[in-house]
PyMOL Python script that loads the backbone (N, CA, C, O; Angstrom):
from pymol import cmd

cmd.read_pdbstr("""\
ATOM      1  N   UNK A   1      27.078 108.719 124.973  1.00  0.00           N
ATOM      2  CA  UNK A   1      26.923 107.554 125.826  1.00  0.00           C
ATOM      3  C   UNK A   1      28.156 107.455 126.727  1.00  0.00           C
ATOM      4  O   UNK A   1      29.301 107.654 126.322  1.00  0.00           O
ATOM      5  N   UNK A   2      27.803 107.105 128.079  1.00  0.00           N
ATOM      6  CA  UNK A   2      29.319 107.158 129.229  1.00  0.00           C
ATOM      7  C   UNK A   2      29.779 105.780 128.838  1.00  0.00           C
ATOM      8  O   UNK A   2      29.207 104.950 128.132  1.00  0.00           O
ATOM      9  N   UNK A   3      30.867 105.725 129.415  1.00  0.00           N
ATOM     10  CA  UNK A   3      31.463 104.593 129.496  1.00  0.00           C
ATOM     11  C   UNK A   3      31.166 103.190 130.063  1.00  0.00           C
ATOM     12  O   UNK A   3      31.515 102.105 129.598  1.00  0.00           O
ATOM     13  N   UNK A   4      30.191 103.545 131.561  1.00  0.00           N
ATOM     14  CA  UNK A   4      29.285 102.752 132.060  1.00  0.00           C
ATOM     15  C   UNK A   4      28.325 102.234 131.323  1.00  0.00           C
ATOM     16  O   UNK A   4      27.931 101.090 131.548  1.00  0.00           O
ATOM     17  N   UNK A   5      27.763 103.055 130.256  1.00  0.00           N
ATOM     18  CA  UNK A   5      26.554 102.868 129.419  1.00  0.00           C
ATOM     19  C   UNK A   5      26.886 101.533 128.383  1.00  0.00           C
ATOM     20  O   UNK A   5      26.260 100.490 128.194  1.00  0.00           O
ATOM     21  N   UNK A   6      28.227 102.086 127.774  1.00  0.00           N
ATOM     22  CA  UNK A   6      28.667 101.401 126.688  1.00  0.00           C
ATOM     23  C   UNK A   6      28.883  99.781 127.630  1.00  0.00           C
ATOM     24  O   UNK A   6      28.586  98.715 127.091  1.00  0.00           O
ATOM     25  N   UNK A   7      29.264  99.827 128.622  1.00  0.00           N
ATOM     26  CA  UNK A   7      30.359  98.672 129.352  1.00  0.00           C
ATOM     27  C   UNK A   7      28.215  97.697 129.458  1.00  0.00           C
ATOM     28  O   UNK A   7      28.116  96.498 129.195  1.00  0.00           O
ATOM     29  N   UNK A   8      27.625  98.085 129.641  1.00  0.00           N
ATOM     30  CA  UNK A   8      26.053  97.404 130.425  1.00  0.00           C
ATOM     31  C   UNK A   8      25.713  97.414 128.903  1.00  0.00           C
ATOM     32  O   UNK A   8      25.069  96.367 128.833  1.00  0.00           O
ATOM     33  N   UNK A   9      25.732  97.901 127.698  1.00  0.00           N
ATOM     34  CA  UNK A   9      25.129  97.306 126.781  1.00  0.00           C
ATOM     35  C   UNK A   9      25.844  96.315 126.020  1.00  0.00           C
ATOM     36  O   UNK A   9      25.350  95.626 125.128  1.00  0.00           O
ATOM     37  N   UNK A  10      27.186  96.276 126.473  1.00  0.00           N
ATOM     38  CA  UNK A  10      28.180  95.092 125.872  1.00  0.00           C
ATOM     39  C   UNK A  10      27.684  93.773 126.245  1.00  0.00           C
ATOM     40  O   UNK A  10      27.420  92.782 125.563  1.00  0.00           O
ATOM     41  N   UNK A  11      27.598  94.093 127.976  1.00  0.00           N
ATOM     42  CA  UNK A  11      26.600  93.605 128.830  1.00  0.00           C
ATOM     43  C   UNK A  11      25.785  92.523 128.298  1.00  0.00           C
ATOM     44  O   UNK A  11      25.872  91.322 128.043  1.00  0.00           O
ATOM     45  N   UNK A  12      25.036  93.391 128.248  1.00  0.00           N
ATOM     46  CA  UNK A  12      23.577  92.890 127.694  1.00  0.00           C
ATOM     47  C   UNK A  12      23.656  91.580 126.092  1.00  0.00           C
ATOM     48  O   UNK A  12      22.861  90.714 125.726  1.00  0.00           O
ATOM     49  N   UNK A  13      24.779  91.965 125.626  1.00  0.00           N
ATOM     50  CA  UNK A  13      24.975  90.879 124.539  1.00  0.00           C
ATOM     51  C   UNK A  13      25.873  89.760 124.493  1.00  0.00           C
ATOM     52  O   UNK A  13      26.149  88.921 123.635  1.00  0.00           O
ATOM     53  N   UNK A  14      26.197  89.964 125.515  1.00  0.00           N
ATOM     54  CA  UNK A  14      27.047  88.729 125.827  1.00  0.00           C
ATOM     55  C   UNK A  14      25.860  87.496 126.619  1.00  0.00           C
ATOM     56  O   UNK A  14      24.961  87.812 127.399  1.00  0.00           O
ATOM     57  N   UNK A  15      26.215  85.951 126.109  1.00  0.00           N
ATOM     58  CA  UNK A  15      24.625  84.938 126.143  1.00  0.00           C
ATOM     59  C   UNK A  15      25.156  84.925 127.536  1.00  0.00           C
ATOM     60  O   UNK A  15      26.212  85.489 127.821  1.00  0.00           O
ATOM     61  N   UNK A  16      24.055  83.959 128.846  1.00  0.00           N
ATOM     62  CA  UNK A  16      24.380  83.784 129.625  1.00  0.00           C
ATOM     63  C   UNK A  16      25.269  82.570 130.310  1.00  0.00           C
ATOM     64  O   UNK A  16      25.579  82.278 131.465  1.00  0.00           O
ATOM     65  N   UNK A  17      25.533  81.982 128.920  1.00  0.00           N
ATOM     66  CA  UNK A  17      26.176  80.961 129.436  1.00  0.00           C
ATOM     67  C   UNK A  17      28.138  81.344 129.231  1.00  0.00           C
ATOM     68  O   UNK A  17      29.117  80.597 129.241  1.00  0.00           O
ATOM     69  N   UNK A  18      28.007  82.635 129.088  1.00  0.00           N
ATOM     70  CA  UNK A  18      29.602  82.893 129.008  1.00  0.00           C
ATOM     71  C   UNK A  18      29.756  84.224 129.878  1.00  0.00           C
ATOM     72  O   UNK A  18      30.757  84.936 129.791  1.00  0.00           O
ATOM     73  N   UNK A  19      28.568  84.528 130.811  1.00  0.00           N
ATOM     74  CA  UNK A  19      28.349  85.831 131.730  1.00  0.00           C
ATOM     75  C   UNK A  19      29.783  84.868 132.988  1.00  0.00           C
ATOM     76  O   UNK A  19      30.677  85.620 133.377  1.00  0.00           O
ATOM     77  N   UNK A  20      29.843  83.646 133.387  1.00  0.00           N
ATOM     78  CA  UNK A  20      30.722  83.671 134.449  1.00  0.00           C
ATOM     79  C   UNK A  20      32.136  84.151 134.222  1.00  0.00           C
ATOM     80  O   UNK A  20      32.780  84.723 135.101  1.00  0.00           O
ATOM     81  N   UNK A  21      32.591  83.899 133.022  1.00  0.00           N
ATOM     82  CA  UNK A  21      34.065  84.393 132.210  1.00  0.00           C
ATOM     83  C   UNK A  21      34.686  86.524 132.554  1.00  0.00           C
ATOM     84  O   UNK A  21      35.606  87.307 132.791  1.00  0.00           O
ATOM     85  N   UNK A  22      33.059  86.299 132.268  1.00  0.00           N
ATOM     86  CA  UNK A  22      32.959  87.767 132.401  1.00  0.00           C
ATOM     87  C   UNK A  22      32.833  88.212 133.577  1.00  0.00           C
ATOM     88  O   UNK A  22      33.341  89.333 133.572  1.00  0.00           O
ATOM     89  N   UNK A  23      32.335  87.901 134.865  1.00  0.00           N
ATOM     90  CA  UNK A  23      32.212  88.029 136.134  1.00  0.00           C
ATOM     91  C   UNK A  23      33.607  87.871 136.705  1.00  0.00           C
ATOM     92  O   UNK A  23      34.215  88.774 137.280  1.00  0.00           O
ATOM     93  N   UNK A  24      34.042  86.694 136.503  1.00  0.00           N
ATOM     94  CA  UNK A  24      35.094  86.313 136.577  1.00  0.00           C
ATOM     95  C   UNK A  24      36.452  87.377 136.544  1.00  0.00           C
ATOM     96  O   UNK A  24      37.331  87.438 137.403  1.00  0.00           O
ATOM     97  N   UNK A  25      36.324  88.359 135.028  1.00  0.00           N
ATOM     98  CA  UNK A  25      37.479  88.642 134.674  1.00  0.00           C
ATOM     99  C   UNK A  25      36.933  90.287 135.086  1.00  0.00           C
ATOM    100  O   UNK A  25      37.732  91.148 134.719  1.00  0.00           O
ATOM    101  N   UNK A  26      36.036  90.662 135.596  1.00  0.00           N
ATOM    102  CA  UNK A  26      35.667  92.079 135.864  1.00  0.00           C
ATOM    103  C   UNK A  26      35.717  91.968 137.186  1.00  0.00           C
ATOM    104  O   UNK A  26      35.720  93.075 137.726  1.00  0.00           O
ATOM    105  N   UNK A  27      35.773  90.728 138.202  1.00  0.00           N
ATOM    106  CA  UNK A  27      36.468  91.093 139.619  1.00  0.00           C
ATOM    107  C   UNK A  27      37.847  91.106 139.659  1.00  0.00           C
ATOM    108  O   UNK A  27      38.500  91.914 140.320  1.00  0.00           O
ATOM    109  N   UNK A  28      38.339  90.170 138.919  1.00  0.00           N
ATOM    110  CA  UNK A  28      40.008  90.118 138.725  1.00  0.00           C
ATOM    111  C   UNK A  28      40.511  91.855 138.886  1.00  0.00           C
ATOM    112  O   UNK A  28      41.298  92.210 139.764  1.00  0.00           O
ATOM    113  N   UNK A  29      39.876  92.851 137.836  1.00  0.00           N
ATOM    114  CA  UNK A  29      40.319  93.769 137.542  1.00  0.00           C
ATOM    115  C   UNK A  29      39.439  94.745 138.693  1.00  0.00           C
ATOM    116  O   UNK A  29      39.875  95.892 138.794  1.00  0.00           O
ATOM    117  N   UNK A  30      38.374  94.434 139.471  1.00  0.00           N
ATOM    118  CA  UNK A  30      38.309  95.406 140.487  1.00  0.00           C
ATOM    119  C   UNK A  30      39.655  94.966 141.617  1.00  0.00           C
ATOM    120  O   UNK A  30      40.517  95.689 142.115  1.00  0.00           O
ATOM    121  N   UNK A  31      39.531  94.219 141.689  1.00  0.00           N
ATOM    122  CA  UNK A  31      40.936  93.834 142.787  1.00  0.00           C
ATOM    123  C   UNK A  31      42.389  94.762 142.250  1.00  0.00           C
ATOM    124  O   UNK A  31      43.303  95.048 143.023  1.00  0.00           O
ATOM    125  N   UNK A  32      42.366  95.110 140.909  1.00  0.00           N
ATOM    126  CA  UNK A  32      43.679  95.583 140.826  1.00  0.00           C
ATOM    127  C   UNK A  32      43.537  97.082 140.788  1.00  0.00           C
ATOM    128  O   UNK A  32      44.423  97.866 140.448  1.00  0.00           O
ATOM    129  N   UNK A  33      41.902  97.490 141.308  1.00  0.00           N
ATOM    130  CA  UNK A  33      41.639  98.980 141.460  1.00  0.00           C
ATOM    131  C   UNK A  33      42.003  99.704 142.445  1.00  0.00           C
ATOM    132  O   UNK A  33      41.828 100.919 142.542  1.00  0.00           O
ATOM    133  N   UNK A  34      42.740  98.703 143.535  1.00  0.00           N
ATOM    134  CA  UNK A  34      42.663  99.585 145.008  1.00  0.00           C
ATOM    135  C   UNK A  34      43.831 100.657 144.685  1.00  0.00           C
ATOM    136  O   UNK A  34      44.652 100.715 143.770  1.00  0.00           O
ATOM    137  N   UNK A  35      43.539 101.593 145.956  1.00  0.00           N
ATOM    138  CA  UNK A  35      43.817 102.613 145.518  1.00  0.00           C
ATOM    139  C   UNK A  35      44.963 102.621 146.630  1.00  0.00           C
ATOM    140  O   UNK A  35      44.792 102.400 147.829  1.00  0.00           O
ATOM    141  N   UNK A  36      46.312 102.955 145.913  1.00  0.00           N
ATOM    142  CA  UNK A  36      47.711 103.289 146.558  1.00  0.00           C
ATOM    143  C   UNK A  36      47.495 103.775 147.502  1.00  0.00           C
ATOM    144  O   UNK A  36      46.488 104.462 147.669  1.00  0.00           O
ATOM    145  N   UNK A  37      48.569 103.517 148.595  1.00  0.00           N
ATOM    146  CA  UNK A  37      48.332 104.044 149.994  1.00  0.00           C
ATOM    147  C   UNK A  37      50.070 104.756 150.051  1.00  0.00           C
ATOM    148  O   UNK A  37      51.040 104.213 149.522  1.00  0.00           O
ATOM    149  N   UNK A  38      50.109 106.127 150.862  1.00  0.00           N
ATOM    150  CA  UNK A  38      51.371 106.543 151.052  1.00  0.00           C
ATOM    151  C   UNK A  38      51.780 105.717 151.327  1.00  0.00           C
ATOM    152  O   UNK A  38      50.940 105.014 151.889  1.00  0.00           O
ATOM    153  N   UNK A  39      53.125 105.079 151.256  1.00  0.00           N
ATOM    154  CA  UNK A  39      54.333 104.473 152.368  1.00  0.00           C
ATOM    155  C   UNK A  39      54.270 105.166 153.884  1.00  0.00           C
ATOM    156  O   UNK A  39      54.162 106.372 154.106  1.00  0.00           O
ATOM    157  N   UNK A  40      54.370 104.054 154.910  1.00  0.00           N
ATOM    158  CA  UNK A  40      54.395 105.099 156.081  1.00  0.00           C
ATOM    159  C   UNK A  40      55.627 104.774 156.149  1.00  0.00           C
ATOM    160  O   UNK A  40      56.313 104.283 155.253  1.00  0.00           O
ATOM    161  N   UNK A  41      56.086 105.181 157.759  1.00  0.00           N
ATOM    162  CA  UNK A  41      57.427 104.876 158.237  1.00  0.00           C
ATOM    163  C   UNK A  41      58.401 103.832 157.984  1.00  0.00           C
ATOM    164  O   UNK A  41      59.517 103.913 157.470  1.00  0.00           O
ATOM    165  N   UNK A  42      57.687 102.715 158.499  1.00  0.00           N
ATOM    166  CA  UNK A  42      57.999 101.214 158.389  1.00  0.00           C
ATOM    167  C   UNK A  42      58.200 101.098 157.005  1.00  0.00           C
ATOM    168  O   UNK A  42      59.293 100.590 156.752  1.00  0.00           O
ATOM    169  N   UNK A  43      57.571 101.373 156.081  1.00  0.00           N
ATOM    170  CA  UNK A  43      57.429 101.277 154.654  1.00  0.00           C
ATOM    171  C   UNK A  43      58.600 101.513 153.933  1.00  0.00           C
ATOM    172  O   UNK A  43      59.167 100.794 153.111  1.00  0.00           O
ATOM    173  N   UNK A  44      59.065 103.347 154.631  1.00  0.00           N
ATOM    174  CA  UNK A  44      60.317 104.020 154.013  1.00  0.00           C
ATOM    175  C   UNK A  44      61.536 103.216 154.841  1.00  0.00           C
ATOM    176  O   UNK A  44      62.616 103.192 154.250  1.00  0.00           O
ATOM    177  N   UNK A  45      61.489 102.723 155.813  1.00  0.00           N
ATOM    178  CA  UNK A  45      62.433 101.820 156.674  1.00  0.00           C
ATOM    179  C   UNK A  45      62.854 100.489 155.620  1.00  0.00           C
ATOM    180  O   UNK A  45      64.014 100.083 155.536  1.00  0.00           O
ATOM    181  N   UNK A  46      61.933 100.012 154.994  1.00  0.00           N
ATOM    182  CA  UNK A  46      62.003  99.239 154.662  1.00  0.00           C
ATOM    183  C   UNK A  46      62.460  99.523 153.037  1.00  0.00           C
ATOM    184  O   UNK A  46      63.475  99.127 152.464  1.00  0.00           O
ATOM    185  N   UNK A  47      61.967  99.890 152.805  1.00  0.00           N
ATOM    186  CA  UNK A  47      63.151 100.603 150.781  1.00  0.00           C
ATOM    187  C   UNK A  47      64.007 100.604 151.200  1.00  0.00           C
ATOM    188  O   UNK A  47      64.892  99.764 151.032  1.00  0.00           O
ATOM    189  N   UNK A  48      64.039 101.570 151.908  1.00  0.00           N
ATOM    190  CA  UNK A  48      66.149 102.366 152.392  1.00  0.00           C
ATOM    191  C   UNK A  48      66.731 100.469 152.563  1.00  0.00           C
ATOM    192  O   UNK A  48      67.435  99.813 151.795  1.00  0.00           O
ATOM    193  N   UNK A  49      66.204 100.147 153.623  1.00  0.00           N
ATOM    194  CA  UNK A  49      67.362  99.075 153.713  1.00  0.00           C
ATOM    195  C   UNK A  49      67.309  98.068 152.779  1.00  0.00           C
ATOM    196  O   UNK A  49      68.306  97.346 152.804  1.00  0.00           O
ATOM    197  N   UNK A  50      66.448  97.772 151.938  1.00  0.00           N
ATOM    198  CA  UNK A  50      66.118  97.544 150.459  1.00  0.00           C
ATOM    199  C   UNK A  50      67.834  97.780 149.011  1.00  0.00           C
ATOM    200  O   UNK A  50      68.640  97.163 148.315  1.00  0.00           O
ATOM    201  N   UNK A  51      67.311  99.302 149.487  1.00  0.00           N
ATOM    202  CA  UNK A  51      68.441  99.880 148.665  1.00  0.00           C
ATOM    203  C   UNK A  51      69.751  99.585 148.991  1.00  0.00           C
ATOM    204  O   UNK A  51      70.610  99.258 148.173  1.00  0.00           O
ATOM    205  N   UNK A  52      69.930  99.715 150.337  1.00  0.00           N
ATOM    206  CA  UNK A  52      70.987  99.334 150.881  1.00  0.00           C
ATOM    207  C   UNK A  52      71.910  97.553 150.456  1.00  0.00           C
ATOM    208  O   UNK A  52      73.078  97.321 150.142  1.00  0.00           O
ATOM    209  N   UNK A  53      71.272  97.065 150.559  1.00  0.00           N
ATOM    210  CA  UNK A  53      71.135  95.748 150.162  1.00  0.00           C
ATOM    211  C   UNK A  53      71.262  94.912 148.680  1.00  0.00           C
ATOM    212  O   UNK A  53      71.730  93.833 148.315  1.00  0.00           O
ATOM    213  N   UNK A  54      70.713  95.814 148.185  1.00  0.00           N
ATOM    214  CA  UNK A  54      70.296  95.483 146.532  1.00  0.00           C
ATOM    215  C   UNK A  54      71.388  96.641 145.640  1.00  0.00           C
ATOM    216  O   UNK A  54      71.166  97.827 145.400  1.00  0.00           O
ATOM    217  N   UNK A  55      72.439  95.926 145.324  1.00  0.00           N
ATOM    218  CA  UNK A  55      73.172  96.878 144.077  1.00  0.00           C
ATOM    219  C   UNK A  55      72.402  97.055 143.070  1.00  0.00           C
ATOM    220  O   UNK A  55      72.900  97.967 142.409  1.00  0.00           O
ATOM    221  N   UNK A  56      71.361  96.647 142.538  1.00  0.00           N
ATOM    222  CA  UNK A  56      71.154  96.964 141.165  1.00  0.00           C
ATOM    223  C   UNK A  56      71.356  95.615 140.299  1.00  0.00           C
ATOM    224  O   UNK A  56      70.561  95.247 139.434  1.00  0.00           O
ATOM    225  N   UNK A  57      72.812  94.776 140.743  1.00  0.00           N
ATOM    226  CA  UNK A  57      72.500  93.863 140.131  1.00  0.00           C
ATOM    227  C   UNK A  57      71.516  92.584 140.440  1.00  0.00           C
ATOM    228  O   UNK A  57      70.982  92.378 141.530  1.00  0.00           O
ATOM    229  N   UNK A  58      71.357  91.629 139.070  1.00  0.00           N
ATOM    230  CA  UNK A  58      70.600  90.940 138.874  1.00  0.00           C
ATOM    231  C   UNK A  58      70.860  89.469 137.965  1.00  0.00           C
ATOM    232  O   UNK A  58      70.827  89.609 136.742  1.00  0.00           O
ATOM    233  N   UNK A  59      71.050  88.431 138.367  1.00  0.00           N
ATOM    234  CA  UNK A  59      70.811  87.471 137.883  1.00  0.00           C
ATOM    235  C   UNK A  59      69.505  86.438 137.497  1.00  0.00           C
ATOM    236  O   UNK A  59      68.348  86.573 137.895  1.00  0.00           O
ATOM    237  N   UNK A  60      70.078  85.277 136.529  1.00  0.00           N
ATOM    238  CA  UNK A  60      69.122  84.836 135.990  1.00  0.00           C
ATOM    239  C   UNK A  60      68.322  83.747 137.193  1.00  0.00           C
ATOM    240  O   UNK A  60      68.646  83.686 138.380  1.00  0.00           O
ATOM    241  N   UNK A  61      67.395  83.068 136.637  1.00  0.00           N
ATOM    242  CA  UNK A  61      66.642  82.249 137.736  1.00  0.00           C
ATOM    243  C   UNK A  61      67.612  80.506 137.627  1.00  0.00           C
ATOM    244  O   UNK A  61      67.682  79.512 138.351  1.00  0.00           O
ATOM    245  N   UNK A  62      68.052  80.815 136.652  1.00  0.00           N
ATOM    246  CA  UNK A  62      68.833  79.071 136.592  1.00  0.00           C
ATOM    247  C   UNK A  62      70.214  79.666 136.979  1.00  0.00           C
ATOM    248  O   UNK A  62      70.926  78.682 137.180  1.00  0.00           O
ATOM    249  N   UNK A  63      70.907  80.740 137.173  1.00  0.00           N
ATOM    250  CA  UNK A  63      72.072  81.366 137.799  1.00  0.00           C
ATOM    251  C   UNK A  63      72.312  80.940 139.500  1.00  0.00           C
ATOM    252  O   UNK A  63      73.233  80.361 140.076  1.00  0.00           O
ATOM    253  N   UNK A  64      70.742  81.651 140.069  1.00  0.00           N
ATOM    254  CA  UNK A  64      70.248  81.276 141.248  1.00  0.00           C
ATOM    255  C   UNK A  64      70.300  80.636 141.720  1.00  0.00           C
ATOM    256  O   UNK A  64      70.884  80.670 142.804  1.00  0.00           O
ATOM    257  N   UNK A  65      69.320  78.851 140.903  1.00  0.00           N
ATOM    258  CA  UNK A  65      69.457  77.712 141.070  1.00  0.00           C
ATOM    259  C   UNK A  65      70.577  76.991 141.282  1.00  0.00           C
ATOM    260  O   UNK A  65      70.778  76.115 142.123  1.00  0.00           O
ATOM    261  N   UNK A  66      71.242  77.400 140.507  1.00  0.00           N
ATOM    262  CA  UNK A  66      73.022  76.979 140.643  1.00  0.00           C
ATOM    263  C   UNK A  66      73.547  76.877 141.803  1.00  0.00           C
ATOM    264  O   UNK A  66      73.727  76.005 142.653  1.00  0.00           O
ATOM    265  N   UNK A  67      73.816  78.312 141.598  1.00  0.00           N
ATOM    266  CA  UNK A  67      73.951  78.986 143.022  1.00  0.00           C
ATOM    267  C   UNK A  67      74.117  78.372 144.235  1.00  0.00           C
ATOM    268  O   UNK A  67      75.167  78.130 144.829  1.00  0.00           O
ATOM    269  N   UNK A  68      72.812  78.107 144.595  1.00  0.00           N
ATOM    270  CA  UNK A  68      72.226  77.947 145.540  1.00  0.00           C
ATOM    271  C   UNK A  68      71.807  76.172 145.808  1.00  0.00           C
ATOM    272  O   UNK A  68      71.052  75.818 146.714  1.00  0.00           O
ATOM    273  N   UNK A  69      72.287  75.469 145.092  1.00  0.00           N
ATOM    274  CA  UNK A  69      72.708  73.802 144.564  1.00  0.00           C
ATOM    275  C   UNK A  69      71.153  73.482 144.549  1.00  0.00           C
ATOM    276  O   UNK A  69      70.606  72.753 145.377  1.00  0.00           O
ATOM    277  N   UNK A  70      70.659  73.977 143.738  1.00  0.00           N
ATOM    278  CA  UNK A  70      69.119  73.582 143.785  1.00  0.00           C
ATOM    279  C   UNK A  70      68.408  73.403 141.582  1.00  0.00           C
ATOM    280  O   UNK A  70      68.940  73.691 140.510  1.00  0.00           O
ATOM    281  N   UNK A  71      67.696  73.087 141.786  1.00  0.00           N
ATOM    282  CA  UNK A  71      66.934  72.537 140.019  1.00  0.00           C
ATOM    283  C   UNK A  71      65.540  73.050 140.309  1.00  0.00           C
ATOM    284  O   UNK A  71      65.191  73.178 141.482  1.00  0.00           O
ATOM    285  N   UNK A  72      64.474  73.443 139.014  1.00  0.00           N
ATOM    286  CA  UNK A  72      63.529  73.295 139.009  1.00  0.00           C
ATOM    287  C   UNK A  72      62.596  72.741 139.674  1.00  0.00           C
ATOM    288  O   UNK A  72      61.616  73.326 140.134  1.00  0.00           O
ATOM    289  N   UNK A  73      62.967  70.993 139.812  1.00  0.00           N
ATOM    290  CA  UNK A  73      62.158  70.043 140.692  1.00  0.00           C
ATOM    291  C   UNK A  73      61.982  70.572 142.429  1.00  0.00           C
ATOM    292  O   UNK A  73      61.097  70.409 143.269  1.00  0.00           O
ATOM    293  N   UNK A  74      63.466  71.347 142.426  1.00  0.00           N
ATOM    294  CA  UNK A  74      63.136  71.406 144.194  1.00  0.00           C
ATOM    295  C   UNK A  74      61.482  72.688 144.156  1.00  0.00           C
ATOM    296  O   UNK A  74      60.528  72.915 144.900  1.00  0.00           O
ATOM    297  N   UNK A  75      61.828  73.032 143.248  1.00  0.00           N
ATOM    298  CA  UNK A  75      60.769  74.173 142.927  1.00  0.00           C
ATOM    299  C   UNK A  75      59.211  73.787 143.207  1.00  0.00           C
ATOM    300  O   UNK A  75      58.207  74.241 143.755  1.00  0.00           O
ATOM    301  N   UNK A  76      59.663  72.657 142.477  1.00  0.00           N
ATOM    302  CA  UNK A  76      58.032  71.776 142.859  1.00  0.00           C
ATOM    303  C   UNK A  76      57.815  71.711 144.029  1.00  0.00           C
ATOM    304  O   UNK A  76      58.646  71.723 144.937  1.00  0.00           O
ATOM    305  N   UNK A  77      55.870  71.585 144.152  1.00  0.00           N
ATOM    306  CA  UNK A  77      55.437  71.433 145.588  1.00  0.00           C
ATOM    307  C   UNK A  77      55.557  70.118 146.033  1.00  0.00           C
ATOM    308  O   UNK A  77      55.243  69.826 147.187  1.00  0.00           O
TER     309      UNK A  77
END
""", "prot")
cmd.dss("prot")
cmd.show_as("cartoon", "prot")
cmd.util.cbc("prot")
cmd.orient("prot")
């Protein structure tokens, strides 16, 4: 039995009042199917000065906040 086979008879047993959960969570995961695209120019333009920019280091998100004289709340919409 393929994999398709198995996935349509799972299908088939799941009632219909819990098929939207499932619709639901099997487009979620076609959306995360697309398929990688090379980097073009602009793309590699854009890492490099990325790299350039970014040591490596990394702070925390309430480090940031600090930082930057800001709290959670400003966070809010």
């Amino acid at each position: 039995m393929s994999d398709r086979e198995r996935a349509v008879q799972l299908l088939e047993q799941i009632p219909e009042s819990k098929m939207l959960f499932v619709v639901d969570m099997l487009n979620s995961i076609r959306n995360l199917l697309i398929d990688e695209v090379e980097p073009d120019e602009w793309d590699i333009r854009m890492m490099k000065e990325a790299e350039v920019e970014n040591n490596g280091e990394t702070i925390s998100l309430d480090e940031l906040l600090k930082r930057d004289g800001l709290t959670y709340a400003d966070l809010q919409d």
